[in-house]
C-alpha positions as CSV (number, residue, x, y, z in Angstrom):
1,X,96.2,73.0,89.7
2,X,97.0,76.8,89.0
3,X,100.6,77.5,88.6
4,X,102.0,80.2,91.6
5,X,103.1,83.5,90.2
6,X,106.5,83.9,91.9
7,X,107.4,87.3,92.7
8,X,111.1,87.3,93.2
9,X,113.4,90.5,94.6
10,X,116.5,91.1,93.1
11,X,119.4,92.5,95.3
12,X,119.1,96.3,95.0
13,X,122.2,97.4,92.3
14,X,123.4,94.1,91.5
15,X,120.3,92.8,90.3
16,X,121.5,89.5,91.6
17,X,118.8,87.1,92.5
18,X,118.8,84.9,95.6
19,X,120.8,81.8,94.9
20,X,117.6,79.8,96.0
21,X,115.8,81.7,93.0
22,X,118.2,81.0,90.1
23,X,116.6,78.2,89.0
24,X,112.9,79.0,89.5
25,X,113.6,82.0,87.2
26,X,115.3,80.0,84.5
27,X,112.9,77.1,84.5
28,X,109.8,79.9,83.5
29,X,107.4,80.0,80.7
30,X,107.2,84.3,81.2
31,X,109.6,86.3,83.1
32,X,107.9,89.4,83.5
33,X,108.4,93.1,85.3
34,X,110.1,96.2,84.9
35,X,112.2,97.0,81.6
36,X,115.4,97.2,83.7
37,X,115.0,94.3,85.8
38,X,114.0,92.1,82.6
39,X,117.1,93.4,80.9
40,X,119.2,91.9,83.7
41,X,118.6,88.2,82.1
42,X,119.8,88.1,78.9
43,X,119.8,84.5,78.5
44,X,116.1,84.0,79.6
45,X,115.0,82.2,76.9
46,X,111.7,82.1,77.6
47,X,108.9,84.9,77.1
48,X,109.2,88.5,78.9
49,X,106.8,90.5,79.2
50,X,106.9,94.2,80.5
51,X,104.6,96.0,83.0
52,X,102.0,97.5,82.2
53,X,99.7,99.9,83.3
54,X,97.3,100.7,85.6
55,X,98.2,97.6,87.9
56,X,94.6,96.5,87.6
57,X,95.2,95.8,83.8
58,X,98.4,94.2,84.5
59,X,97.1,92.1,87.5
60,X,93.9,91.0,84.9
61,X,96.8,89.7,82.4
62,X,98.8,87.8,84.5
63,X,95.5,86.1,85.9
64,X,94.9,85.8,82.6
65,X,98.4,83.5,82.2
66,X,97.8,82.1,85.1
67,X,94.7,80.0,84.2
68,X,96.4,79.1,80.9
69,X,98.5,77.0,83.1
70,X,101.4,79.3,82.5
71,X,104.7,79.2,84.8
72,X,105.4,82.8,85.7
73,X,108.0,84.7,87.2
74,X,107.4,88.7,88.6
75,X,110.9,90.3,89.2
76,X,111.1,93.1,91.6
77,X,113.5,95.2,93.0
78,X,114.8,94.9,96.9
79,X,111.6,93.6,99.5
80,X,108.6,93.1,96.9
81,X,106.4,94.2,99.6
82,X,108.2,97.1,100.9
83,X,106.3,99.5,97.9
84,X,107.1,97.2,95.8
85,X,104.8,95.7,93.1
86,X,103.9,92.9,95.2
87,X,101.9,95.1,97.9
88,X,99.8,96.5,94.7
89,X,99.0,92.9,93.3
90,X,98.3,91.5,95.9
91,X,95.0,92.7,96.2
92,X,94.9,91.5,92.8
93,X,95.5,88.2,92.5
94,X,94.9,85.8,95.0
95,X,97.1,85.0,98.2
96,X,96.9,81.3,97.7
97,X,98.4,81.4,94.0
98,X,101.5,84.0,95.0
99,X,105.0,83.3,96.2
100,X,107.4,85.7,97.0
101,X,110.7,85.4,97.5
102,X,112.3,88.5,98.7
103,X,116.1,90.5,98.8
104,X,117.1,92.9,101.3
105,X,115.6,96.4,100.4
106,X,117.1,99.6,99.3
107,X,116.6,101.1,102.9
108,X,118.6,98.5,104.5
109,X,121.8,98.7,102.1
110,X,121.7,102.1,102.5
111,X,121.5,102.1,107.0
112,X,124.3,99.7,106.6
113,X,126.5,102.6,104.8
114,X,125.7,104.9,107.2
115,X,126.1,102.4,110.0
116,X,122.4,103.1,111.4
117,X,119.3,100.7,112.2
118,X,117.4,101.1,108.9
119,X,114.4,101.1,112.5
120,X,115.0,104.6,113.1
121,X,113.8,105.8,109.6
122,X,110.0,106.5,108.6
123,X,110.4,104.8,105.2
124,X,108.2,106.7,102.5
125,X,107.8,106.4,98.4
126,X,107.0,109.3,96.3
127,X,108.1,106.8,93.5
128,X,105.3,107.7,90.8
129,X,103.2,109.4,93.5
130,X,102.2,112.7,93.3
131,X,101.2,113.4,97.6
132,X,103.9,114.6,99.9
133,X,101.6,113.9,102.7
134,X,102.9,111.4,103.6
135,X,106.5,112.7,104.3
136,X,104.4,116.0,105.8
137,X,103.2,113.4,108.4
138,X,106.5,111.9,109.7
139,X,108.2,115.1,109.2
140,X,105.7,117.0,111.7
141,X,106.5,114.5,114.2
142,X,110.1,114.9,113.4
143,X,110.9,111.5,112.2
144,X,113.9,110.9,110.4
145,X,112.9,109.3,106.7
146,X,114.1,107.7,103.9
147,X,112.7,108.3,100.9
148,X,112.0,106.5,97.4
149,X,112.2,109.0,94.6
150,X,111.5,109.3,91.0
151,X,112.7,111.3,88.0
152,X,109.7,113.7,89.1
153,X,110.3,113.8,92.6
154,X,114.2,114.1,92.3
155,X,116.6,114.9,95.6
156,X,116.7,118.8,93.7
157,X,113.3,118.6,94.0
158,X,112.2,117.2,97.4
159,X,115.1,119.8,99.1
160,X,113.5,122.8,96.9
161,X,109.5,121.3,98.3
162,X,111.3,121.5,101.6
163,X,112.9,124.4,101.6
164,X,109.8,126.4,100.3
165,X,107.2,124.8,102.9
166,X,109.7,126.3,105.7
167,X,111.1,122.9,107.0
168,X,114.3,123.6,107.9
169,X,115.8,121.1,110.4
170,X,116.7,118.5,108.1
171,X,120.1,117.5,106.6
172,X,119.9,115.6,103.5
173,X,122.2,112.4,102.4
174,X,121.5,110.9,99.2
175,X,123.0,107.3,98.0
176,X,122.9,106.8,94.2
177,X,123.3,103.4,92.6
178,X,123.8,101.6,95.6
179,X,125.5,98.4,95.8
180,X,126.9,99.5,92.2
181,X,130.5,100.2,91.3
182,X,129.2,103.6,90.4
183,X,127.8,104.0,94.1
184,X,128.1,107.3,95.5
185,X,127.1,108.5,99.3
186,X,126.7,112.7,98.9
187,X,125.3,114.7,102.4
188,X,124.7,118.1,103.6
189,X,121.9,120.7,104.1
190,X,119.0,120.9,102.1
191,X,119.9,124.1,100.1
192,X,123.6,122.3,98.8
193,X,121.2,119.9,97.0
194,X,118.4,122.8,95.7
195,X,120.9,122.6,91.8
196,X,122.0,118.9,92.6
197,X,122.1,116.6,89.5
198,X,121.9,113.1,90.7
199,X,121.5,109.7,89.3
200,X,118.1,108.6,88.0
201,X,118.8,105.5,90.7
202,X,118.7,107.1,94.4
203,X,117.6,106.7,98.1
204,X,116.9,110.0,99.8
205,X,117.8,110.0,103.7
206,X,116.3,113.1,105.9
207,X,117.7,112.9,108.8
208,X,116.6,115.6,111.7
209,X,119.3,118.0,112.7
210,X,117.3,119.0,116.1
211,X,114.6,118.7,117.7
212,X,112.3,120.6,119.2
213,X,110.3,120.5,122.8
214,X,107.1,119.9,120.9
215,X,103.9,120.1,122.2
216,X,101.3,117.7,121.1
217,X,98.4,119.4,122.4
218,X,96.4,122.1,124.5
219,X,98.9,125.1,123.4
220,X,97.7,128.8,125.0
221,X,95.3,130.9,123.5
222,X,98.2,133.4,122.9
223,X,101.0,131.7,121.3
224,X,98.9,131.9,118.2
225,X,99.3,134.9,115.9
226,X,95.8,136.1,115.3
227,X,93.2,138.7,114.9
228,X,91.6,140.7,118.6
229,X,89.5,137.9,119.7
230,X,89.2,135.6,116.7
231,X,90.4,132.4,117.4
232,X,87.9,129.5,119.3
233,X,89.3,129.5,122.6
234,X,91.0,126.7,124.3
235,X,88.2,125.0,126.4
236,X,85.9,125.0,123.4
237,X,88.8,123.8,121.3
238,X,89.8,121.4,123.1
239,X,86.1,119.7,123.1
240,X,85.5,120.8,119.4
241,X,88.5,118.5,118.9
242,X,87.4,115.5,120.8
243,X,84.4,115.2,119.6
244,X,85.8,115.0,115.7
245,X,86.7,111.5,116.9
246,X,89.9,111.7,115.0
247,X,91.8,108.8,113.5
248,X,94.7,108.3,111.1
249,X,94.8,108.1,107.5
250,X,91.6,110.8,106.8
251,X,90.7,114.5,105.3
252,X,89.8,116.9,107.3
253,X,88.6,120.1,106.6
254,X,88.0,123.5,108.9
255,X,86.3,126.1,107.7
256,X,86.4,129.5,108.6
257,X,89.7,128.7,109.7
258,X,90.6,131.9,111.4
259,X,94.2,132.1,112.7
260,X,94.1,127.9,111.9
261,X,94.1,126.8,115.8
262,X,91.7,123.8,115.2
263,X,93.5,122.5,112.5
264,X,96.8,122.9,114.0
265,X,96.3,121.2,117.5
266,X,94.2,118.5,115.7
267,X,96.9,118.0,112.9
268,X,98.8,117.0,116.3
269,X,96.4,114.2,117.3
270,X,95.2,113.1,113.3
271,X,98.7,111.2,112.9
272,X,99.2,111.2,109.3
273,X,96.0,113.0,108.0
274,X,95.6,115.7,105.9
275,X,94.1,119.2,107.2
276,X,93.0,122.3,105.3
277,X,92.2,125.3,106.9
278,X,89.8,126.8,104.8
279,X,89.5,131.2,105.4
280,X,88.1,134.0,103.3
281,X,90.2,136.6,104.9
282,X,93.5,137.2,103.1
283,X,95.1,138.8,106.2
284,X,93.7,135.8,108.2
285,X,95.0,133.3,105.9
286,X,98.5,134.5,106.1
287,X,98.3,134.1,110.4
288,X,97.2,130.6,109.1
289,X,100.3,130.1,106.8
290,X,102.4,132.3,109.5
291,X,101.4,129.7,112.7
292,X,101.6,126.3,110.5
293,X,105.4,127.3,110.6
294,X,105.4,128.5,114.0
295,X,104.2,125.2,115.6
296,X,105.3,123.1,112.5
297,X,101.8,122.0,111.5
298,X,103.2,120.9,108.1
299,X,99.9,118.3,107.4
300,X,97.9,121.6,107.6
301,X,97.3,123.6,104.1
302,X,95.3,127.1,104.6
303,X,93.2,127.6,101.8
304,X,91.7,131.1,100.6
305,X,88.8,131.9,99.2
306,X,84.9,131.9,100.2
307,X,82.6,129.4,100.9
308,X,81.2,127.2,99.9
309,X,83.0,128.0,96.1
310,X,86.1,127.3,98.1
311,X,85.3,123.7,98.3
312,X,84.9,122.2,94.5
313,X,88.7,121.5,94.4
314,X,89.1,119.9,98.1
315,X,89.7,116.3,98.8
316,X,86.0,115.1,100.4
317,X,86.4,114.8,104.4
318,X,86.1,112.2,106.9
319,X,85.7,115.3,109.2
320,X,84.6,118.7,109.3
321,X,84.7,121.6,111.5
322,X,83.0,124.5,111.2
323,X,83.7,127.4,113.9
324,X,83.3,130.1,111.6
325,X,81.4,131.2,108.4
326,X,78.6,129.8,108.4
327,X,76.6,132.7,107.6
328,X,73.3,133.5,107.1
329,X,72.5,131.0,104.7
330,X,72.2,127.1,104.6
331,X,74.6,126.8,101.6
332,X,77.9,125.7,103.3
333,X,76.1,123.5,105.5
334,X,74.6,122.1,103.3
335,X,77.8,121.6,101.0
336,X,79.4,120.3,103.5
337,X,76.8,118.0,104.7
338,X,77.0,116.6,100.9
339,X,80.7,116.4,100.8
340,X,81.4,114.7,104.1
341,X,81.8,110.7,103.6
342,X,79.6,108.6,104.4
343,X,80.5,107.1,108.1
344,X,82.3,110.6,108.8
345,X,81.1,113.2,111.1
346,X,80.5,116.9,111.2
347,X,80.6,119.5,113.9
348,X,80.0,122.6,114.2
349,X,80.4,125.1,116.7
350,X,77.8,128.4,117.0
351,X,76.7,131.3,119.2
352,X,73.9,132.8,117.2
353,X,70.9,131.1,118.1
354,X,69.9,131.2,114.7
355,X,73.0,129.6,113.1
356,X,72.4,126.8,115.8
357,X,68.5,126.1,114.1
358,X,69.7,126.2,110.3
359,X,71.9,123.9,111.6
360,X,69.8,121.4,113.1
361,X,67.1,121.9,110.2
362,X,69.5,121.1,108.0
363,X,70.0,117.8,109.8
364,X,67.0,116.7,110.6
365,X,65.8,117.5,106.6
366,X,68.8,114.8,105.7
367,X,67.4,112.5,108.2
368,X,70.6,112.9,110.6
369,X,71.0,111.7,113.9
370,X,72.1,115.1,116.0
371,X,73.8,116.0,119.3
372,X,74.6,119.1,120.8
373,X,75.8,120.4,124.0
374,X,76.3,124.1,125.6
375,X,79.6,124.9,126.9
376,X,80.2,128.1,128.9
377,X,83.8,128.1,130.5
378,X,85.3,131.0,132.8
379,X,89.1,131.3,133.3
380,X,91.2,133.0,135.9
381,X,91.8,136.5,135.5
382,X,94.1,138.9,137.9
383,X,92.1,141.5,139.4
384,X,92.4,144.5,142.4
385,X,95.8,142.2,143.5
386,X,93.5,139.3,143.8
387,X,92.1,136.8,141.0
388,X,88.8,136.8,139.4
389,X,87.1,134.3,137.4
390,X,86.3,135.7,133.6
391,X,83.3,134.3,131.5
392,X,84.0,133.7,128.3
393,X,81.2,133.6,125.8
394,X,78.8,130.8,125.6
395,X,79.5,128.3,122.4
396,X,76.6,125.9,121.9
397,X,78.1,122.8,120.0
398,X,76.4,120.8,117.5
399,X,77.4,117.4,115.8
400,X,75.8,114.9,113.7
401,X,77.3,111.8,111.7
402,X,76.2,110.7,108.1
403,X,74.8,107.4,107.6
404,X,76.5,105.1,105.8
405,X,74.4,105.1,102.5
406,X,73.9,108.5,102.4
């Protein structure tokens, strides 16, 4: 029978194994992992062998071991499955032939300092990651965090990201070398760390100075900075919205973003998604930029430029809206129709009659399923000292999904 790989966690700063460990670890033919924690047992006197990477190259070795009957030992840092190598191998390797054995985590030494429930914190890596979505996510629903960092993503530089994204309700505590005799516990605001030179081995805690009364969806018409009548209304948003049949964890894109009112009260709804407000209109784009800080839309990035040339460097959606810029061609329709995922969906909202048939050609050409409705809403409107109903224009609303395949 196979040998188990053992992944073991070593107590975060002490590098001290569980006392039920000791002897697994000593009694194995390789003790592998990172260069630190390897260093930690001198008197291993069996093979080590570093990490290597990708972790598909890495995982293909140790299977590799494995079936040559070899007893192997994976040390990691803290919980092994709190973004720890484990959670990466383990699609890897298979369940049956892994043990872990796990230490308490980074998080939890450093909410005991701080005497607070290592619960309340959204706990995030940008350890070797490069996406700050992520923390964007947690912060826009004004979760506090705690973050895993790297020499890249350094406290300096996560309070400068901060800073210069307008988030400004945060105060920041970093813990170096916890559980350490060098251990140090620093706080403040976010611009007393901006020069900060910290150890290479930290745990960022954002916690959130205040709240605010946040509201998660259906905002007026008018608390958007915007152009004279450029913005899709609130009745028509509200349905263009639902019927994007958001869920978490995708890309979505709006074009012809406009003052960025889609994207913003759906970045509300798409917990943890990312949203780019796509608008050719330089004085446009900065009401984008201007009301992701008013409302605190932080998943939402406005993007400038025309379309569909815009689009070659965008993530490909899940979703996509298109209230504006279609124009009078098929291209970004068409673009879009080839960039969307398969699975994902597509709507689009039109009052030309003509923009609603290059539309549906375009569909029916890719062998899409369509759906479309007409909405035509009127709102109440003070008049002569009485109230009136006002029509506002007629939106004619067209959706299709792509088929998985396609």
């Amino acid at each position: 029978m196979k040998h188990l790989l053992q992944i073991i966690g070593l107590t975060p700063g002490s590098l001290e194994p569980p006392a039920s460990a000791v002897e697994i670890i000593f009694q194995a033919d390789i003790l592998t992992g990172g260069k630190r924690l390897l260093d930690s047992f001198p008197d291993f006197k069996g093979e080590k062998l570093a990490f290597i990477s990708p972790v598909t190259d890495y995982a293909e070795k140790l299977n590799k071991l494995l079936k040559d009957d070899k007893k192997i030992v994976l040390l990691a840092d803290g919980d092994p499955l709190l973004f720890g190598v484990a959670e990466s191998l383990a699609q890897l390797i298979c369940a049956d032939h892994v043990e872990i054995i796990p230490a308490p985590s980074t998080v939890q030494f450093a909410a005991a300092r701080l005497g607070r429930s290592w619960k309340e914190f959204e706990i995030i890596s940008l350890h070797g990651r490069t996406d700050y979505s992520p923390l964007w996510g947690a912060m826009q629903q004004e979760q506090s965090c705690a973050v895993y960092t790297d020499k890249n993503n350094s406290p300096a530089v996560i309070a400068k990201t901060l800073l210069d994204k307008g988030i400004d309700n945060y105060e920041m505590t970093v813990l170096a070398e916890l559980n350490t005799e060098s251990e140090t516990i620093t706080q403040g605001s976010l611009e007393s760390f901006c020069e900060s030179d910290c150890p290479a081995l930290n745990l960022v805690l954002l916690t959130t100075l205040k709240t605010t009364d946040r509201q998660i969806f259906g905002r007026d018409d008018d608390s958007f900075i915007r152009q004279k009548g450029l913005i899709t209304k609130f009745p028509v948003r509200a349905t263009g919205i639902a019927l994007l049949d958001l869920r978490p964890n995708q890309t979505v894109w709006d074009l012809g973003g406009g003052c960025g009112s889609v994207a913003i009260e759906a970045s509300f709804i798409g917990h943890s998604s990312k949203f780019y407000a796509v608008e050719k209109s330089a004085e446009r784009l900065q009401m984008i930029e201007k009301n992701i800080r008013r409302f605190r839309a932080w998943t939402v990035t406005a993007v400038h430029g025309t379309m569909p040339e815009a689009l070659k460097d965008l993530p490909d959606p899940d979703r996509i809206f298109i209230g504006g810029g279609i124009g009078r061609d098929d291209s970004v329709i068409k673009e879009a129709a080839q960039r969307l995922k398969a699975g994902g969906r597509i709507v689009i909202h039109t009052i030309l009659i003509g923009s609603f048939e290059r539309t549906r050609r375009v569909f029916e050409s890719l062998g899409w399923e369509w759906q479309s409705m007409q909405i035509q809403a009127s709102t109440s409107d003070k008049l002569a000292g009485d109230v009136r109903y006002k029509a506002q224009n007629p939106v004619t609303i067209i959706w299709a999904d792509k088929p998985e395949g396609h």
